[in-house]
N, C-alpha and C positions, 0 to 999 in steps of 0.2 A: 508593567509600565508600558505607555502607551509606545509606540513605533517614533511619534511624532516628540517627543520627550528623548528619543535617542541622538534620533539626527533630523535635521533641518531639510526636509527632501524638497521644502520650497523652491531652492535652488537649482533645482535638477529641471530638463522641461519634462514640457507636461504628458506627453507622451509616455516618457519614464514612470512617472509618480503612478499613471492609472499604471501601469504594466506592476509597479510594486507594491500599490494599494489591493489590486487582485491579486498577486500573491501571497501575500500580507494573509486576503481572507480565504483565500484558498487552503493555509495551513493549520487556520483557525481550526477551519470546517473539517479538515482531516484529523487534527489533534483531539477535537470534540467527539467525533463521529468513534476515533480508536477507543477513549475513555468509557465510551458507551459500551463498543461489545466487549471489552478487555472486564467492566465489571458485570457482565450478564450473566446471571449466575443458572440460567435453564440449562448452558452448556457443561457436560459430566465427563469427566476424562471414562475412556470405557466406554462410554452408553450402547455404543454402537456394537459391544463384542457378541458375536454369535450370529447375526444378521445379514452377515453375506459373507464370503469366502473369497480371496483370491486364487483364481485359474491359474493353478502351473502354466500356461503359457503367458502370463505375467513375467516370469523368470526368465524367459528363452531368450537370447540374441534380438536387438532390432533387425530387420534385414538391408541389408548396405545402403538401399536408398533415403532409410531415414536416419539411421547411423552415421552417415555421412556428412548428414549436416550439422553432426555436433562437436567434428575435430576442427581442429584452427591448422 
């Protein structure tokens, strides 16, 4: 159903309406765009096994300067 079948944004100014008319198709374009890769079926859980390795130093300690910036 249209946006405009909801609520009457005539009322709103006009400033508003474009700020919510771009939103509006902002969420279009993101709902459309996820449907896309969500059914793209060239992606294979796995495909990727064997083809690179993570380095044990993946595993080790950040070191405090960037650690740091992750506690609250």
């Amino acid at each position: 159903m249209p946006l405009s079948k909801l609520i009457d944004i005539s009322a709103l100014p006009e400033s508003i309406q474009v700020n919510l008319s771009d939103f509006c198709e902002f969420l279009l374009q993101k709902y459309s765009r996820n449907n896309e890769t969500v059914s793209d079926s060239s992606r294979k859980p796995g495909s990727a096994k064997g083809k690179f390795t993570v380095p044990p130093e993946f595993f080790e300690p950040l070191p405090e300067e960037i650690a740091g910036g992750f506690e609250q």
